[in-house]
C-alpha positions in Angstrom: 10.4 -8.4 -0.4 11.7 -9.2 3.2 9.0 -9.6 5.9 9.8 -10.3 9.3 9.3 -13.3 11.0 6.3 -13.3 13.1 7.0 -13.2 16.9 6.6 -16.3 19.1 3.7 -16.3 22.0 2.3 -13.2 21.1 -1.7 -13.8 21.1 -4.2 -11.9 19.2 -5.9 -11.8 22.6 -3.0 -9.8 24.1 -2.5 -7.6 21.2 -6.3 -6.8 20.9 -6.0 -5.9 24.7 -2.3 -3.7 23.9 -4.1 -1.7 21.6 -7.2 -1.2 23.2 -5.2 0.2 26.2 -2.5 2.4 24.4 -5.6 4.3 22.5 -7.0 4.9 26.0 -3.9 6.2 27.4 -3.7 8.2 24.6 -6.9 9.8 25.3 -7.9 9.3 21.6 -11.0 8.2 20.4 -12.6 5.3 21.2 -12.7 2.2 19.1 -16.7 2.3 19.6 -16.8 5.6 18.1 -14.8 4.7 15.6 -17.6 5.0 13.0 -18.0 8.9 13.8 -15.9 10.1 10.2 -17.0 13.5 9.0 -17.1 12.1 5.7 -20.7 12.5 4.6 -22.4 10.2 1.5 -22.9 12.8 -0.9 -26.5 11.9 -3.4 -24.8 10.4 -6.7 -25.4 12.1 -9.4 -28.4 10.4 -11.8 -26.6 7.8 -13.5 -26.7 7.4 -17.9 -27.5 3.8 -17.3 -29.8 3.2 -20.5 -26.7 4.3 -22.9 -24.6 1.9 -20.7 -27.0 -1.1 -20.7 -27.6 -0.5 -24.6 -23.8 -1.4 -25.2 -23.9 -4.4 -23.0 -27.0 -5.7 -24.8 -24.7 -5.6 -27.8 -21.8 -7.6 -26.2 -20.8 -11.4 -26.9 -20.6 -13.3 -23.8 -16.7 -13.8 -24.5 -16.4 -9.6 -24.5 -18.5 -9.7 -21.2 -16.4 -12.0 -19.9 -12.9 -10.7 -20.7 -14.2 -7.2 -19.4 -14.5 -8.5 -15.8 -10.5 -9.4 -15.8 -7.6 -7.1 -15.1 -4.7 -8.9 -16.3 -0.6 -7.9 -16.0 1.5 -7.9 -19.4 4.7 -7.7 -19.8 6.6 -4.6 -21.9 6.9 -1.0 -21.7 4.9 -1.2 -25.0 1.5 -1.9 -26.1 2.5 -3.3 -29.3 6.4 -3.2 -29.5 8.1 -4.6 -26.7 10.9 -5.8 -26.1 12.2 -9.4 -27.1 12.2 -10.6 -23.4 9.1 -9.6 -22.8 7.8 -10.7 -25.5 9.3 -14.2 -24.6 7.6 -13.8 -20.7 4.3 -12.7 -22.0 4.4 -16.3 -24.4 5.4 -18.3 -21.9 2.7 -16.7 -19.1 0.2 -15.6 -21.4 0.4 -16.9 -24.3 0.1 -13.9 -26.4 2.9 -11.6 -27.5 2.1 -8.0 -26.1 -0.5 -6.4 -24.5 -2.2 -5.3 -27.9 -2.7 -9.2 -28.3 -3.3 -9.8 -24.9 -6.3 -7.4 -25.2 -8.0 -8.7 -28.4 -7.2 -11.9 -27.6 -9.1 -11.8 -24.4 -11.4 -8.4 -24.7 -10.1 -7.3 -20.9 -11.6 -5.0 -19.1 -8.4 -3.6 -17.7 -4.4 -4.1 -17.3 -2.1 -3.6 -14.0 1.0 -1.9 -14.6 4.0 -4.0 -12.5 7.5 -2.2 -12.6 9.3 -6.0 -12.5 7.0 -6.2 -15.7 8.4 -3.2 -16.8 5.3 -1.3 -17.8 7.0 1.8 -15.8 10.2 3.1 -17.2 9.5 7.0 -17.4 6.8 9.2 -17.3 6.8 9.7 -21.1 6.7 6.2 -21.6 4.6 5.0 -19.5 1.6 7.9 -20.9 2.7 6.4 -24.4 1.4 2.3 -23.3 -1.5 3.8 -21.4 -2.5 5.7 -24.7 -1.1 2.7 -26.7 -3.9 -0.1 -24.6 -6.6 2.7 -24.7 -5.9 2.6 -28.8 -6.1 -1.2 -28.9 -9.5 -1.0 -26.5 -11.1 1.0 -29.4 -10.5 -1.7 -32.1 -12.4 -4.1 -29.9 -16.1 -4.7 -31.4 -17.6 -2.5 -28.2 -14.9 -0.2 -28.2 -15.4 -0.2 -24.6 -12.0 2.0 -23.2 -9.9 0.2 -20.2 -9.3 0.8 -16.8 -5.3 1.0 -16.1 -4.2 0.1 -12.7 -1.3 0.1 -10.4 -0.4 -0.3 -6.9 0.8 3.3 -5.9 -0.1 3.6 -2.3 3.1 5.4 -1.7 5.4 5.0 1.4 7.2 1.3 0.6 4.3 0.3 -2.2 5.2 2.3 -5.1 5.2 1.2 -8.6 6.2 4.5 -10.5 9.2 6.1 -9.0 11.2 9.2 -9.9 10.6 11.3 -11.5 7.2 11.1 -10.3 6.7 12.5 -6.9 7.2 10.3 -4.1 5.2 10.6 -1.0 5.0 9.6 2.7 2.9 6.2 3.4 0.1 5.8 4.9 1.7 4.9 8.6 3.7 8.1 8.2 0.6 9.9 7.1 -0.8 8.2 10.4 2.0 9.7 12.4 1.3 13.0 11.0 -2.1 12.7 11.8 -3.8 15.2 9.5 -6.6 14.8 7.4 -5.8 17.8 4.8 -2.0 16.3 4.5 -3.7 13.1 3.9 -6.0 13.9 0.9 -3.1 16.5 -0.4 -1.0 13.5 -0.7 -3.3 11.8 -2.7 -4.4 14.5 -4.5 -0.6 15.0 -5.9 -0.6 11.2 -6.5 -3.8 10.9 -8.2 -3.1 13.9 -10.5 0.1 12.3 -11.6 -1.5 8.8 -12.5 -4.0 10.6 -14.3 -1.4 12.4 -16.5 0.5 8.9 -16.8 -3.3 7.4 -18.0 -3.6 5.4 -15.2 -6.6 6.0 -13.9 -7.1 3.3 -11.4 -5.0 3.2 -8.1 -5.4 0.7 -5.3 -5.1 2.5 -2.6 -5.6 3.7 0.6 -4.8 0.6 2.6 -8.3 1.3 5.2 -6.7 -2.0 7.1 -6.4 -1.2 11.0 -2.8 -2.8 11.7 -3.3 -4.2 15.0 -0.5 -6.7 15.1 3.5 -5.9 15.2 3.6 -9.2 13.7 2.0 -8.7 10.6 3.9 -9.4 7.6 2.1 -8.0 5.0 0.6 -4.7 6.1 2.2 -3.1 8.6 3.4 0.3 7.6 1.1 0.6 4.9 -1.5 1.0 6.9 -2.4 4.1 8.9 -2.5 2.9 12.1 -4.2 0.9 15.0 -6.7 3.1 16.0 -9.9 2.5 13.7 -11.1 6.1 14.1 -8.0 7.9 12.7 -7.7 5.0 10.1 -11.5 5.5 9.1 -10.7 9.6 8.8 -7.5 9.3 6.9 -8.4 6.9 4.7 -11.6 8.9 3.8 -9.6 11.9 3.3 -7.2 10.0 0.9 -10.3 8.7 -1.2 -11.3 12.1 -1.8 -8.1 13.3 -2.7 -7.5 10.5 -5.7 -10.8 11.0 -7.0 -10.7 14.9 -7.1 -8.0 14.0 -9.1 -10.1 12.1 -11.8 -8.8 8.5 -10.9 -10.5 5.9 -8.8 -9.5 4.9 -5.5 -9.7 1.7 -4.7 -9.4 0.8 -0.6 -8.4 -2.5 0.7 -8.5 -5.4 1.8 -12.3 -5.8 3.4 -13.0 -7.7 5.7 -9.8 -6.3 6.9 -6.2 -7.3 7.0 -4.6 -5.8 10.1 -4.9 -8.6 12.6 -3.0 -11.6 10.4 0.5 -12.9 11.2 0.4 -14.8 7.9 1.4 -13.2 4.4 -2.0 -14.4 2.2 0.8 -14.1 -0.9 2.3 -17.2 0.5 -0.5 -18.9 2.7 -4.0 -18.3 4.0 -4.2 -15.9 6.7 -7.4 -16.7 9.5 -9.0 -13.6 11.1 -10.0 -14.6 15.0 -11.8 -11.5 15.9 -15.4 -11.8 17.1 -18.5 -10.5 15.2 -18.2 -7.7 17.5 -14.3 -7.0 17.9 -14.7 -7.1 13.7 -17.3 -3.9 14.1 -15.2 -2.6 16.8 -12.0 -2.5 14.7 -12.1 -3.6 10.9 -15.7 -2.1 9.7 -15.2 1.5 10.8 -12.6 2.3 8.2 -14.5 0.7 5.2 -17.5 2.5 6.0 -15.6 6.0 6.2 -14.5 5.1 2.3 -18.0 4.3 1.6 -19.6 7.5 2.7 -16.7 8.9 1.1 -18.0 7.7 -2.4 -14.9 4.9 -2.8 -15.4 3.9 -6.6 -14.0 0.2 -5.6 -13.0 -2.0 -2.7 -10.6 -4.6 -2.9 -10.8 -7.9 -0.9 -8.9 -10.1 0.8 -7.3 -13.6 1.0 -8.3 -14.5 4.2 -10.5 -16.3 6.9 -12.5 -14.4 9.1 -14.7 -17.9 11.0 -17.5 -15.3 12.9 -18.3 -13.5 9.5 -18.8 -17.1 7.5 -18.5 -20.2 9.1 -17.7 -21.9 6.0 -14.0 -20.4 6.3 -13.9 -19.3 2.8 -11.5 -16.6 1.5 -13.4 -13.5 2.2 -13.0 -13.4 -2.2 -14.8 -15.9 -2.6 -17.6 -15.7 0.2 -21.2 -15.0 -0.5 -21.6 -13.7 3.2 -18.8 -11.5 3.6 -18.8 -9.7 -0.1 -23.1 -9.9 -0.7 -24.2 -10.0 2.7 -22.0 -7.5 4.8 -20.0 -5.6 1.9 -23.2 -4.9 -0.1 -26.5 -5.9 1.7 -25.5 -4.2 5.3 -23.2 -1.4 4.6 -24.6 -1.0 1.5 -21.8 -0.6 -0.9 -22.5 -0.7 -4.7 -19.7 0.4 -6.4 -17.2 -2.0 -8.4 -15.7 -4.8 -6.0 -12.1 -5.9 -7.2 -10.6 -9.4 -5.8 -7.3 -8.9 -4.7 -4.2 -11.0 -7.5 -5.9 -13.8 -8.2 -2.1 -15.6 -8.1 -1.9 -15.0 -4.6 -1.7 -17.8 -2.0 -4.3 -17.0 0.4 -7.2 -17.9 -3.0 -5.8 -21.1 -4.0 -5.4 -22.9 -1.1 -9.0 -24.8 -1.6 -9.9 -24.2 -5.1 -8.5 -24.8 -8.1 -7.9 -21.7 -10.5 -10.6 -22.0 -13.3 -13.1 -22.2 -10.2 -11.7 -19.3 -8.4 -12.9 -16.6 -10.5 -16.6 -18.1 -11.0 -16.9 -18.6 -7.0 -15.7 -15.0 -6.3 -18.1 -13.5 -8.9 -21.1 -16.0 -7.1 -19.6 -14.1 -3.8 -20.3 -10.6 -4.9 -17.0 -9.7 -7.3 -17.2 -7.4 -10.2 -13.2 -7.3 -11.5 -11.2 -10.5 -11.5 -7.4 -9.2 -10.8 -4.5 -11.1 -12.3 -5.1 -14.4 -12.3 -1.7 -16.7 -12.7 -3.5 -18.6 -16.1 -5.3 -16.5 -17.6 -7.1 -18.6 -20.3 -7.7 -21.3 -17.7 -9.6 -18.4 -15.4 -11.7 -17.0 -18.6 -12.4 -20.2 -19.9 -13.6 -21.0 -16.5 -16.1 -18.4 -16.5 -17.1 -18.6 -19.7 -17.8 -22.3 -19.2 -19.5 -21.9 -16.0 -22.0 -19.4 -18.1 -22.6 -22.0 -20.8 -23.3 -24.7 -17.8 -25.8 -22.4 -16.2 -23.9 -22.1 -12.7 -23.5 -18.6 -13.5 -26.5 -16.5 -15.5 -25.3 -13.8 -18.3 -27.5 -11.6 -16.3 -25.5 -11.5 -13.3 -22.4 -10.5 -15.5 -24.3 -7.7 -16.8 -25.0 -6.8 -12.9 -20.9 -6.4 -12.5 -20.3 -5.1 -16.0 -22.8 -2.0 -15.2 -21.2 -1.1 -12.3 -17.4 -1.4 -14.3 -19.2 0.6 -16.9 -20.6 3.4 -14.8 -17.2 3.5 -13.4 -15.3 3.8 -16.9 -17.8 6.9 -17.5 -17.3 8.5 -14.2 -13.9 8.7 -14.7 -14.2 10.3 -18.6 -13.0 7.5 -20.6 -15.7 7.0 -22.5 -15.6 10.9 -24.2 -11.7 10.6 -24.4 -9.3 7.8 -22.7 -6.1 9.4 -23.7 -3.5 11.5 -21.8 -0.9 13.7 -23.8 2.9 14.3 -23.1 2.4 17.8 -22.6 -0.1 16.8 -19.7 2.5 14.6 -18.4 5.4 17.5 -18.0 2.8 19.7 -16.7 1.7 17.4 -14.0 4.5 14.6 -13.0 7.1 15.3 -10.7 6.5 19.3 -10.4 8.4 21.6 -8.1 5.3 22.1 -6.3 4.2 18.8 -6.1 7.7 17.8 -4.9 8.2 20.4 -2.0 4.7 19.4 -0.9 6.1 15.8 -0.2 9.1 17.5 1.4 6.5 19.6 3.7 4.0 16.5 3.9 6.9 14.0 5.6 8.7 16.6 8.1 5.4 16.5 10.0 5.5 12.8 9.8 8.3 12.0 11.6 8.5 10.8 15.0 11.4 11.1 17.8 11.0 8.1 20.3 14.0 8.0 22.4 16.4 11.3 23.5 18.4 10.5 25.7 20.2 13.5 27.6 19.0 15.4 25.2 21.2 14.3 21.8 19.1 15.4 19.5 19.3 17.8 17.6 22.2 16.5 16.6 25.1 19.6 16.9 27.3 20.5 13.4 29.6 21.9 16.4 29.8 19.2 18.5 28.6 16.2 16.2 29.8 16.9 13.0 31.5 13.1 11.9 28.6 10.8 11.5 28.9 7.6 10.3 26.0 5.9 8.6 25.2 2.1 9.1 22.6 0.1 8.3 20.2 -1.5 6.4 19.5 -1.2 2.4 16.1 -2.7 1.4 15.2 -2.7 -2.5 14.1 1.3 -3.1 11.5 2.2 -5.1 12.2 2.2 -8.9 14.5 5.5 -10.2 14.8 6.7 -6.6 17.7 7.9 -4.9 18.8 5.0 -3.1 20.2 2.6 -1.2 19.1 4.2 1.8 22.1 4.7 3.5 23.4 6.3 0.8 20.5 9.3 1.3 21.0 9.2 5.0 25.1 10.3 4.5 24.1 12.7 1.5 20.9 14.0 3.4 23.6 14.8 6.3 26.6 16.2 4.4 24.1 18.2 2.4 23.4 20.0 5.9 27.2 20.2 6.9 27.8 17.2 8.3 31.1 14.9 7.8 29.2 11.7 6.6 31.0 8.2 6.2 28.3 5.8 5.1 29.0 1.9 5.7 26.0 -0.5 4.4 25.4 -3.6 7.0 22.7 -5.0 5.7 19.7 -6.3 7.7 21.6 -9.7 8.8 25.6 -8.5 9.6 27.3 -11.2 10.4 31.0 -10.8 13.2 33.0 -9.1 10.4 30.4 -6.5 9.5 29.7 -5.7 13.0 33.7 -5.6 13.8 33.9 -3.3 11.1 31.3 -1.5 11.8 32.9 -1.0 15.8 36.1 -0.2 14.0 34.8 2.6 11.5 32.9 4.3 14.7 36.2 5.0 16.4 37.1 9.0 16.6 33.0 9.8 15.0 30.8 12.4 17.2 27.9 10.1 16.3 26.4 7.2 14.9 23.2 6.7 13.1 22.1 3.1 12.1 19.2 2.8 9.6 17.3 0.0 10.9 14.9 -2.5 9.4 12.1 -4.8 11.4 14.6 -5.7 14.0 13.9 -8.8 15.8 15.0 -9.9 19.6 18.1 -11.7 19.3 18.6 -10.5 15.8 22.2 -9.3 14.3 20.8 -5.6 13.6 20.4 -5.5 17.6 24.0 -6.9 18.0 25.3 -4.2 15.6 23.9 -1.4 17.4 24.4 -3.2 21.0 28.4 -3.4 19.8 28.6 0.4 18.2 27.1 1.3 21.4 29.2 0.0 23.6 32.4 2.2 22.5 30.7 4.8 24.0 30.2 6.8 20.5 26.4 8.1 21.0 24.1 5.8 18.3 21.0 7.3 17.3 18.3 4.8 15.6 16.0 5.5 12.9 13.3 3.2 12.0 13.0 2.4 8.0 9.7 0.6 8.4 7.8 -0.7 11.3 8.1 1.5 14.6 8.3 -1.4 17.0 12.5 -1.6 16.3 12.6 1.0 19.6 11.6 -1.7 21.5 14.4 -3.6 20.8 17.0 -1.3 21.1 17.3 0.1 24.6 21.2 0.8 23.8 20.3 4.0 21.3 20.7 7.1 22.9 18.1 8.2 20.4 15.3 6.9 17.8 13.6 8.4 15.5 10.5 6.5 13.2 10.8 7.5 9.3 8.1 4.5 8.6 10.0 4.1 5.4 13.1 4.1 3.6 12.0 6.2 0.4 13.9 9.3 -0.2 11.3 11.6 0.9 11.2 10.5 4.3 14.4 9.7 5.3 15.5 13.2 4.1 12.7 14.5 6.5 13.9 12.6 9.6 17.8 13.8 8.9 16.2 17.3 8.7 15.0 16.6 12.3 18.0 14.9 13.6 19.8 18.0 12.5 17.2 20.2 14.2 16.3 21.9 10.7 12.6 20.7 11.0 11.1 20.3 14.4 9.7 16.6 15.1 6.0 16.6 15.0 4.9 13.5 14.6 3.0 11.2 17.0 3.3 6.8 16.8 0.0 6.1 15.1 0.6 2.3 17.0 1.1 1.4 20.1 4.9 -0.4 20.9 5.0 -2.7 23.1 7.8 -4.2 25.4 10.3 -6.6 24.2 10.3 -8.5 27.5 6.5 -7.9 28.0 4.3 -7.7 25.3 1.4 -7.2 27.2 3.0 -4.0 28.6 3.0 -0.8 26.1 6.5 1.0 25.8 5.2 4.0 23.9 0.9 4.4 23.3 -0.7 5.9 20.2 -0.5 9.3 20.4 3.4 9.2 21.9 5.8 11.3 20.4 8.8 13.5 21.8 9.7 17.3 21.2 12.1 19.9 20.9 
C-alpha cells in the first residue's frame, strides 16, 4: 500500500501544540479529561477456570507452545487448496495446507489474509473456518481455534463484498456518534461470526496526532483522546455483542510516529505525562469496556522504558503499565511478528520468548514459523522461560476460546451465513452510517450542492488506490456511476496519484465545455503532481470540487478548489455518501475529527476539530 512521505520540519513539538489548540478552539473536551468515557467495568462473570486448567494439566509442552501462535496459511481450503498455494505454504511454511500446518504445530489460531486468499466468498470462507475448527478437534486436546482477520473497515478490510462494507474509524470520528459507532461494529461483528471468524483486530484506539503518520492515519478515530476513548469503547461493545472478540490496538499507542513499524522502528517522544494526556485515555475506555485482547506495537516509547525496547517485547510497558497499573488481564496479542519495527534488535527465534517474558499471551505471524516455536520451546527446556508462565497465557487464551462459545460448538453453517452476510439491512445501515460521516471543508460561493440544472457534465479525475477485495471499484469509476446514477452526465478519466504533463494536459483538455469537475484525491503532498492537476483544471475556469479519499489534510493543499469535501476513504460506501452530498441528496453532517493545519504554516490550524460546513 502507498503511504505518503512524511513532511519535512514538522516537529512532534509543533504538532503536539496544533492539536492541543484546534481541540480548544473547538470547545471539545479536554485532553485531561480525556479519561471521562461512560463505559463502566462491568463484574465478569465467575470464570470455569478448574475445567480449563484440568485440560492444560493434560497438555505436552509442544501443544502449549503451538497454542500461543496465530499463524497465516495460505489457501481458501483447510485441506484442499489450490496447487499455488500449496507451493507458497512449502516454501514459507513448510507444510502443505492449513490442516498440516495445524497438526504440525498444534496452533492456537490462524489469520485470514485476502493476498493469501483465505477470503474468496462468504460461503467459502464459512467452509475453511469450519474446515480448521474440524482439524482443531483431531488434535490430542481438541482445544477449538481462534480465527482472525484484520476487518477494521474503512481502507483495512480483509473480506469484501458481499459482505457489508462500512465507514472507518476516521469517518466514524467525523460522524462523531457513539450508537453509529457500536452499530457499525455490531453489523461487522455479526458477519465475521457467521463467516467463523470470531477474532477481529479492531478498533484502532490510536489517537492520530500527526498528518505525517504513515501507518495510521485514517484508521484511527481522531486526535482528540476523549472522542477516541468513547468511540473506540462503543466499537468494543458492538463486536462483542456480536459474539467475536475485539481486539484494540496498538498500546502504547501509535498515533504520534512518522515511521511505518512494517518497514522500520518507529520512536514515540512524548513525555510520561503527554503519554497519559494523549495515548492512555483510549486504552483504558476499551478496558472498562471489557476488550477481550489488546494488540501491541512496534515501537519506542524512551519515558515509558528507558531500555528502548519495542513496546512487544518490554517488561515495563506490557507487565508494568498494560497489566500492573491499568490493570488489564485479558489475552495480549503482539502485533505480525514479520513486521519491521520487532526485528530490528533481535533475532526471530528470540523475539517470541522476549515478548512472552514482556507480558504477551498470542504470538501473531511470525515470518519462520518453526524457527519462532522451536525458540520457545527451547527457551522452556533451558529454563529462561517456566511451563508455568505458559499456562498463565494459555488460561487467559482459554477463558477467551470459552467466552466466545467455541468450546460447546466452533462451527458456523451456510444458512447462518446467508442470513447474516451482506443483508439489505445491514447494507442500508452502512449507507445511513457514512452520509453522516462526511464532511464539506471548502464552498466557495456557495457550489455545492452541485445543480443537475446548472451542473449536469461532470467529469471525474483522480486517483485509483487498490479497493477492497470484490468491491466496486476503482474509485473513480463509483464516483462517475455514483453521479450518473443521480442524473448527472459523468465522464470519468483516471490520473492516478502521480500524473505526469500528458495526464494533466489531458486532463485540462477533457474539462473543456463540463459544468464541473471533481478530482478524487489521495494524500496530496506540497509540490506534488495531484496539486498540479487540480492547479491546471482550475485554471480554465471550470469550477473543481475536491474530495479527499483518505487523510483530510489534502484541503490544505489545494486552495484552487472551489469546494472539498473529506470521504476518509475510497471504499464504495463512502464515496457513494459524499456524491449524495455533493448532489445535495444527503445533507453534510460531518465534523473533521483532526485538526488541518496550514501548508505554509504548520503551526497555524486551517480547519480545528470540530470544523465542518453546512447547507
Amino acid at each position: 500500500m502507498h503511504h505518503p512521505q512524511p513532511r519535512k520540519g514538522l516537529s512532534r513539538r509543533t504538532l503536539l501544540a496544533a492539536t492541543t489548540a484546534a481541540a480548544a478552539t473547538a470547545g471539545l473536551t479536554t485532553p485531561a479529561q480525556a479519561a471521562e468515557t461512560e463505559a463502566t467495568q462491568s463484574p465478569r462473570p465467575a470464570r470455569p477456570d478448574a475445567r480449563l486448567k484440568k485440560i492444560i494439566s493434560g497438555m505436552s509442552l509442544e501443544e502449549k507452545v503451538g497454542q500461543l501462535f496465530v499463524m497465516r496459511v495460505y489457501g481458501h481450503s483447510a485441506t484442499a487448496p489450490d496447487q499455488a498455494d500449496i507451493d507458497a505454504n512449502l516454501k514459507e511454511i513448510g507444510v502443505r495446507t492449513a490442516a498440516e500446518l495445524i497438526s504440525t504445530y498444534k496452533l492456537g489460531g490462524i489469520i485470514y489474509f485476502a493476498w493469501a486468499h483465505n477470503v474468496r466468498d462468504p460461503h467459502q470462507i464459512a467452509a475453511l473456518s469450519n474446515g480448521i475448527q474440524e482439524i482443531g478437534g483431531q488434535q490430542p486436546s481438541r482445544i477449538p481455534l481462534l480465527v482472525a482477520t484484520d476487518q477494521e473497515h474503512g481502507i483495512v478490510a480483509r473480506v469484501g463484498k458481499p459482505a457489508t462494507l462500512l465507514p472507518g474509524a476516521m469517518a466514524l470520528g467525523a460522524g462523531g456518534s457513539r450508537p453509529d459507532a457500536r452499530e457499525a461494529a455490531a453489523i461487522a461483528g455479526a458477519e465475521l461470526r457467521a463467516l467463523g471468524i470470531n477474532q477481529d483486530y479492531a478498533p484502532d484506539a490510536d489517537v492520530n496526532i500527526n498528518p505525517a503518520n504513515p501507518v495510521i492515519g485514517v484508521r484511527s478515530f481522531g486526535a482528540d483522546p476523549a472522542a477516541v476513548a468513547r468511540l473506540a469503547a462503543a466499537q468494543v461493545k458492538g463486536y462483542q455483542s456480536a459474539g467475536i472478540a475485539s481486539t484494540a490496538k496498538h498500546f502504547p499507542g501509535h498515533g504520534d510516529t512518522a515511521t511505518d513499524s512494517h518497514t522500520g522502528l518507529p520512536v514515540i517522544t512524548h513525555t510520561r505525562e503527554e503519554w497519559e494526556r494523549l495515548d492512555a485515555p483510549s486504552f483504558k475506555a476499551v478496558i472498562a469496556a471489557g476488550i477481550d485482547s489488546i494488540m501491541t506495537a512496534h515501537l519506542v516509547v524512551p519515558a515509558l522504558d528507558p531500555a528502548e525496547d519495542p513496546a512487544t517485547l518490554s517488561h515495563p510497558i506490557l507487565t508494568g503499565i498494560l497489566r500492573e497499573k491499568l490493570g488489564y488481564d485479558g489475552v495480549v496479542i503482539t502485533d505480525s511478528l514479520g513486521m519491521e519495527g520487532v526485528r530490528t534488535k533481535y533475532g526471530d527465534d528470540r523475539v517470541p520468548v522476549l515478548a512472552l517474558k514482556a507480558g504477551v499471551d498470542q504470538l501473531l505471524n511470525p515470518p519462520d514459523l518453526a524457527t519462532a516455536w522451536n525458540g520457545v520451546l527451547s527457551a522452556v527446556r533451558s529454563g529462561e522461560l517456566t511451563e508455568e508462565r505458559l499456562d498463565v497465557s494459555l488460561l487467559r487464551i482459554l477463558r477467551l476460546k470459552d467466552k466466545l462459545g467455541l468450546f460447546k460448538d466452533p462451527y458456523v453453517t451456510q444458512r447462518g451465513v446467508d442470513r447474516t452476510v451482506g443483508t439489505r439491512a445491514h447494507l442500508a445501515a452502512a449507507d445511513r452510517i457514512a452520509e453522516r460521516t462526511t464532511t464539506v471543508l471548502v464552498n466557495k460561493d456557495r457550489l455545492l450542492p452541485l445543480n443537475r440544472r446548472t451542473h449536469k457534465n461532470v467529469l471525474v479525475l483522480g486517483a485509483n488506490p487498490a479497493s477492497p477485495s470484490l468491491s466496486d471499484g476503482p474509485p473513480t469509476t463509483v464516483l462517475g456511476a455514483a453521479l450518473t446514477e443521480l442524473g448527472f452526465s459523468a465522464t470519468v478519466l483516471a490520473t492516478g496519484t502521480a500524473p505526469g504533463q500528458a495526464v494533466i494536459a489531458q486532463a485540462v483538455a477533457a474539462a473543456a465545455g463540463k459544468d464541473a469537475v471533481l478530482v478524487g484525491t489521495y494524500n496530496v503532498t506540497a509540490g506534488s503532481a495531484q496539486q498540479a492537476l487540480v492547479n491546471a483544471v482550475a485554471a480554465t475556469g471550470v469550477p473543481v470540487v475536491t474530495l479527499s479519499m483518505r487523510n483530510p489534510y489534502d484541503v490544505a493543499q489545494l486552495p484552487a478548489a472551489r469546494a472539498h469535501v473529506a470521504a476518509y476513504s475510497w471504499i464504495d460506501v463512502e464515496l457513494r455518501a459524499a456524491v449524495r452530498v455533493l448532489a445535495g441528496r444527503s445533507a453534510p453532517r460531518g465534523r473533521l475529527p483532526v485538526p488541518v493545519q496550514k501548508a505554509e504554516d504548520p503551526a497555524q490550524v486551517l480547519y480545528p476539530i470540530g470544523y465542518g460546513r453546512r447547507y
